[in-house]
C-alpha positions in Angstrom: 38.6 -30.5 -1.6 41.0 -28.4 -4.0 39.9 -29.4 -7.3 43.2 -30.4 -9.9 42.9 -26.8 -11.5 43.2 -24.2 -9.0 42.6 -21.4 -11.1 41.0 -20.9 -15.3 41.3 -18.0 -16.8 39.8 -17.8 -20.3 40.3 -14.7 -22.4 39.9 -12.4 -19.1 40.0 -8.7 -19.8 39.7 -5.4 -17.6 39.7 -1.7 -18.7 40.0 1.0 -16.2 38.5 3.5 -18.9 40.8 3.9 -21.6 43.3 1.9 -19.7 43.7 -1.8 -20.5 45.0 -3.5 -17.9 44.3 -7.3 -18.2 45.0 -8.0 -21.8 43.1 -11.0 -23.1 44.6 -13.4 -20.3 44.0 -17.1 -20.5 45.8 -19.5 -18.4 45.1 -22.4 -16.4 47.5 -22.8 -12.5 47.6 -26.3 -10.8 47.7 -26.2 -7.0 50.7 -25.0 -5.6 53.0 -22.2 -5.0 52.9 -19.8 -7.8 54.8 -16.4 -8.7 53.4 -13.8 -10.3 55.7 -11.6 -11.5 56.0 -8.2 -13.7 56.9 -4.9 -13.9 55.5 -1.7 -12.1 51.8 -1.5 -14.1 51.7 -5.0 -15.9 48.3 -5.6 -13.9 49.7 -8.0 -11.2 47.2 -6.4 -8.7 44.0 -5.6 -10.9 44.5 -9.7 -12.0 44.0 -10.5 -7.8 41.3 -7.8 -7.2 39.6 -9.8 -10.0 40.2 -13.1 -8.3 38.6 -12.1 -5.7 35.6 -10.7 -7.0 36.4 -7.1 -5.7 36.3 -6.1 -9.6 34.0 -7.4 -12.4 36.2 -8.7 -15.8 35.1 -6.4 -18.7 35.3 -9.5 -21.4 36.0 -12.9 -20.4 36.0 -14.9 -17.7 37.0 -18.1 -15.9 36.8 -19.7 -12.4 38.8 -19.9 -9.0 38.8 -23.1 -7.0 35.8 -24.4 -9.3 33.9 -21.4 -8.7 33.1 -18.7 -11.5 34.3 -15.5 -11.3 30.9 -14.1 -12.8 29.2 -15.9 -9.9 28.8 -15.3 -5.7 32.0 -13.4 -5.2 31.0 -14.0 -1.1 31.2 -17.6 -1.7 34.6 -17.2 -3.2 36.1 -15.3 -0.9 35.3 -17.6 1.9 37.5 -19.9 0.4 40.9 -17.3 -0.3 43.2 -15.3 2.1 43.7 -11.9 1.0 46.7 -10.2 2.1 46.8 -7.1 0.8 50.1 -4.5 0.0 48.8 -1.8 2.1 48.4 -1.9 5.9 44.8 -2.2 5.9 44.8 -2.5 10.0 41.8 -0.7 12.0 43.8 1.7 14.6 42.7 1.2 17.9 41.9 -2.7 18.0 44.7 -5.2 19.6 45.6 -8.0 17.3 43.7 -10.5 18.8 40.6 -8.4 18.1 41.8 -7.7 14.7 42.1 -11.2 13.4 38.8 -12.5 15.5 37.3 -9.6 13.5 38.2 -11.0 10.1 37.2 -14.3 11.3 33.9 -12.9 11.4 33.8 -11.2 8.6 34.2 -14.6 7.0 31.0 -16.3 8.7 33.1 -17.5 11.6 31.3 -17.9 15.0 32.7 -15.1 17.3 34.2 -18.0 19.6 36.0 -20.1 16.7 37.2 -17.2 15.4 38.8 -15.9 18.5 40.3 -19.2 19.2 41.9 -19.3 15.9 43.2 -16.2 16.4 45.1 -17.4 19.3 46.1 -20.3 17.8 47.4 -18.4 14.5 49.2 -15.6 16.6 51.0 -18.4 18.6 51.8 -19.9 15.2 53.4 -16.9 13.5 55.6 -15.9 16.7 53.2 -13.1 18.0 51.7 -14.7 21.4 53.6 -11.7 23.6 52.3 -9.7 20.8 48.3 -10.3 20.9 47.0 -7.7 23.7 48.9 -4.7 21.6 47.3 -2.1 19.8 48.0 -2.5 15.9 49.8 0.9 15.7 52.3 -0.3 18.3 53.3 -3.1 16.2 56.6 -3.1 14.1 56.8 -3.1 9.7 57.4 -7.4 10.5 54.4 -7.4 13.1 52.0 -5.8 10.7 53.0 -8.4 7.8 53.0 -10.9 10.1 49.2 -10.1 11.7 47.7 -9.3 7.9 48.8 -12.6 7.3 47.1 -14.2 10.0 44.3 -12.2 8.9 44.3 -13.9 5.4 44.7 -17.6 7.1 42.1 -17.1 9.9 39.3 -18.9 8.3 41.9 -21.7 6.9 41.3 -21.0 3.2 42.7 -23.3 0.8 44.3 -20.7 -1.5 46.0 -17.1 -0.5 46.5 -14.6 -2.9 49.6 -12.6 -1.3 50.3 -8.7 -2.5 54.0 -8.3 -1.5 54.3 -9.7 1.7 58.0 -9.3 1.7 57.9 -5.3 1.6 59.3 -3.3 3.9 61.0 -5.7 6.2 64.5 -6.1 6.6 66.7 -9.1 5.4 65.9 -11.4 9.1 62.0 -10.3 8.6 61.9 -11.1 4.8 63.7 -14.5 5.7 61.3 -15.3 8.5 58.4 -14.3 6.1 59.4 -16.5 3.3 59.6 -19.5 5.7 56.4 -19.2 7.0 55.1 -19.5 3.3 57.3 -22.5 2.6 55.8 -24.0 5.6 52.4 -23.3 4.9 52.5 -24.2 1.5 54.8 -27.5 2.1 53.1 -29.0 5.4 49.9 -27.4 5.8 48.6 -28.1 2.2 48.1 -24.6 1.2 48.2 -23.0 -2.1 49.2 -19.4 -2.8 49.9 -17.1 -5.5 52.6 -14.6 -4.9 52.3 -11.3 -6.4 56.4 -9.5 -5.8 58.4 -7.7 -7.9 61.4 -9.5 -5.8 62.6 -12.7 -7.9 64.0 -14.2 -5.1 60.7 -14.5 -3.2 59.6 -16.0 -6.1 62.4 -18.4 -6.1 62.5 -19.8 -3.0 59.0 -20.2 -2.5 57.3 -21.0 -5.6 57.7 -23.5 -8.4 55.7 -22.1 -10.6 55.9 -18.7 -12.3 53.4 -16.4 -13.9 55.5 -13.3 -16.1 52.7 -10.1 -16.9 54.0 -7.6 -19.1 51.6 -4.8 -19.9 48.6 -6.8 -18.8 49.7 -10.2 -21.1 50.7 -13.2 -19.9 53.7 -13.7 -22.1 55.4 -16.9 -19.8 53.5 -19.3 -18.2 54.5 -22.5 -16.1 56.8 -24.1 -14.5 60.3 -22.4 -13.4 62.7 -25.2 -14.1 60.9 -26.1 -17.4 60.9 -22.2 -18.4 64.5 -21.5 -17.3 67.1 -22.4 -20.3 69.3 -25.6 -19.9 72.8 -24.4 -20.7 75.2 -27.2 -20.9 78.1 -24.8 -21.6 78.4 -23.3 -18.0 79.6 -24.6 -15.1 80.0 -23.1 -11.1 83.1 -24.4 -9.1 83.5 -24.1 -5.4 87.2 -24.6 -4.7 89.5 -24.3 -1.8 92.2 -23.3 -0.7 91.2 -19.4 -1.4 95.1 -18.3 -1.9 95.4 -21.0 -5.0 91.8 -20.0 -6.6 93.5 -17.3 -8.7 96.1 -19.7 -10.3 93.2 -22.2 -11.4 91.1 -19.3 -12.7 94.5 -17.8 -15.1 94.6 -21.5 -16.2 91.2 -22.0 -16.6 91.3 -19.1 -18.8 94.8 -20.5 -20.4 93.0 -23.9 -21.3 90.5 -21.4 -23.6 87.0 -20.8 -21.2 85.9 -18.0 -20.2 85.5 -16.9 -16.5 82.0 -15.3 -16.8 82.3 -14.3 -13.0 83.6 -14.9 -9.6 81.6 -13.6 -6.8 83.4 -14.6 -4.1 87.6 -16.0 -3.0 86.0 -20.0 -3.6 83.3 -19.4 -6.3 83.4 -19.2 -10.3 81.3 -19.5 -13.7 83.0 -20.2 -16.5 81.9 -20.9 -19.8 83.3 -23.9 -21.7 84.1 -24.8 -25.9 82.9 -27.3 -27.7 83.8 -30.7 -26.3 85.3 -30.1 -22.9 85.0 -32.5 -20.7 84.7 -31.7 -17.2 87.6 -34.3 -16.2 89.9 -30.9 -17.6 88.3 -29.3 -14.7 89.9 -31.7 -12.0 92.9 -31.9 -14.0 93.7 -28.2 -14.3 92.8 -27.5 -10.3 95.4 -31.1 -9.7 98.2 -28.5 -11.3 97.3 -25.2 -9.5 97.1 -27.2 -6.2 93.2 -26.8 -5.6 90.3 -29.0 -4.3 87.2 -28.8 -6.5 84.1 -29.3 -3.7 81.5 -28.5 -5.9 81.3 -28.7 -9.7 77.1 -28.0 -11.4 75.8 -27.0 -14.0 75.2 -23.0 -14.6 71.9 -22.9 -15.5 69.5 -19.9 -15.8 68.3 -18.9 -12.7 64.8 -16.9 -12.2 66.1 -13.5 -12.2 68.0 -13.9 -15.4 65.1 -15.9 -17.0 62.8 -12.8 -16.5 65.0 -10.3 -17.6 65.5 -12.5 -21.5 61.9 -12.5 -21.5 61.8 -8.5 -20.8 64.5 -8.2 -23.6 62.6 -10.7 -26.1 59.4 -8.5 -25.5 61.3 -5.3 -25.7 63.0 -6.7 -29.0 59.5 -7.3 -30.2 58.0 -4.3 -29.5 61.0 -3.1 -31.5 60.1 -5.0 -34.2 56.6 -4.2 -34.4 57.4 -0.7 -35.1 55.7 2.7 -34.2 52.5 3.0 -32.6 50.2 5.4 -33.2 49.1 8.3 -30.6 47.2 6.4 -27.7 47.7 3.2 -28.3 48.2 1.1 -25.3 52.0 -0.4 -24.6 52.6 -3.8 -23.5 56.8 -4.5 -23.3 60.0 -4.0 -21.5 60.4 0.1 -20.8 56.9 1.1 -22.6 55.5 -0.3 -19.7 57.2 2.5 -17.3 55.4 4.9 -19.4 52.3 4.5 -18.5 50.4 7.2 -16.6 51.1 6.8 -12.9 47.8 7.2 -11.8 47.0 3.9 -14.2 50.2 1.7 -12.9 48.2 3.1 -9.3 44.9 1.3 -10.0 46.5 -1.6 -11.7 
């Protein structure tokens, strides 16, 4: 049984030398589907490897699934799917015998974990698939068998490493279905580590923001997003009348903020307006209004405030002297690139 707090982290820190790359981080996750998100080096990938007991925290501490990560790292990772970045796949073995392997390298009988292989290939659309050697396989194949890999012992929580990269727009799609399934009707939890917002967004509903190894936004994505009660998004039709309502739109005093397609606009609106003007103005220029909601801050534009507040920040706090480590906005894309490698 998942216990209520999926994951405690309590003033978890992790130096690769001089390098800090987990900064103090304390946060508690609920189960669920969770984004982790951050720039290149904000220790997205040093905060799973310590998850999963493949690294040891250099101060602090805390516990996944009720377990501590100062304690049996075996035990824990019986209980997590690791799907790592990188390949990882053993050349020469077909993918039946790749994922039976990691069954049993997860204390699975060699028969149980053979027929959840087959079961888990069938599952994620590689039956015709299962007799092939790994190096045959296509960029979506791979994903798709390092994420049977990561499911074949039926772990409560998966910790995924960008499990969108490399694939094409159909084999990111089909990717970030699967999750939605497995997260929606097969009671999993995962924590998605991507520098892609819109993984995050269509999978996850909560959101974790690392910049230079803090945590510096923690929770859920509607509650973090801002509320703005000034913009609105119209779909309209006919197409050939759209650029009469938006000149008197802009005649009536708001401001078209964009319009990203022949039946789509954002507008911001004064003081006061009512959106009854919007019916009335599109009654004049001979348009239907078939959608009318608020505009309010999506993901992407939520983590790029929070990359300008900490840049503005680290603004504010002034020069630093000579080695001292960086944590916001473009600082963080000066670190050494064999560091933003380990991290």
């Amino acid at each position: 049984m998942v216990p209520m707090s999926l994951i405690t982290l309590t003033h978890l820190t992790y130096r690769y030398g001089a390098h800090l790359a987990l900064d103090d981080v304390s946060l508690v996750l609920e189960p669920g589907a969770i984004g982790l998100l951050g720039p290149n080096g904000a220790g997205k990938s040093t905060l799973l490897r310590l998850l999963l007991g493949l690294l040891a925290p250099t101060a602090g501490g805390g516990s996944v699934l009720g377990l501590d990560l100062q304690g049996d790292s075996g035990q824990r990772r019986g209980l997590v799917g690791y799907m790592t970045e990188a390949d990882a796949l053993v050349p020469g073995l077909k993918g039946v015998e790749y994922v039976t392997l990691a069954g049993e390298l997860c204390g699975m009988p060699y028969r149980d974990a053979q027929r959840r292989a087959h079961e888990l290939l069938t599952f994620l659309g590689l039956e015709e698939a299962r007799y092939r050697k790994l190096e045959e396989y296509s960029t979506g194949m791979k994903q798709r068998i390092k994420l049977a890999q990561a499911l074949v012992h039926d772990p409560p929580l998966l910790l995924l490493d960008e499990p969108t990269s490399g694939l094409d727009p159909a084999g990111r799609d089909d990717m970030l279905s699967l999750l939605r399934l497995l997260v929606q009707e097969h009671g999993k939890s995962l924590l998605l580590s991507t520098h892609v917002l819109g993984d995050v967004e269509r999978v996850c509903s909560q959101v974790v923001i690392l910049v230079g190894g803090r945590v510096v936004r923690q929770g859920r994505v509607d509650e973090l997003r801002t509320s703005r009660r000034d913009r609105y998004r119209l779909e309209m039709e006919p197409a050939e009348h759209v650029a009469a309502f938006i000149g008197a739109l802009q005649s009536a005093g708001l401001t078209v903020l964009s319009s990203e397609s022949q039946r789509e606009v954002s507008v911001a609106v004064p003081e006061g307006w009512s959106t009854r003007g919007f019916f009335a103005l599109a009654r004049d220029a001979d348009v239907l209004i078939r959608g009318l909601q608020r505009d309010d801050e999506d993901l992407d534009q939520l983590f790029h405030r929070v990359m300008d507040e900490e840049g503005r920040g680290e603004a504010q706090r002034g020069s630093e002297p000579p080695g001292a480590v960086h944590h916001a906005g473009a600082a963080v894309d000066q670190l050494d690139p064999a560091a933003e490698a380990r991290s």
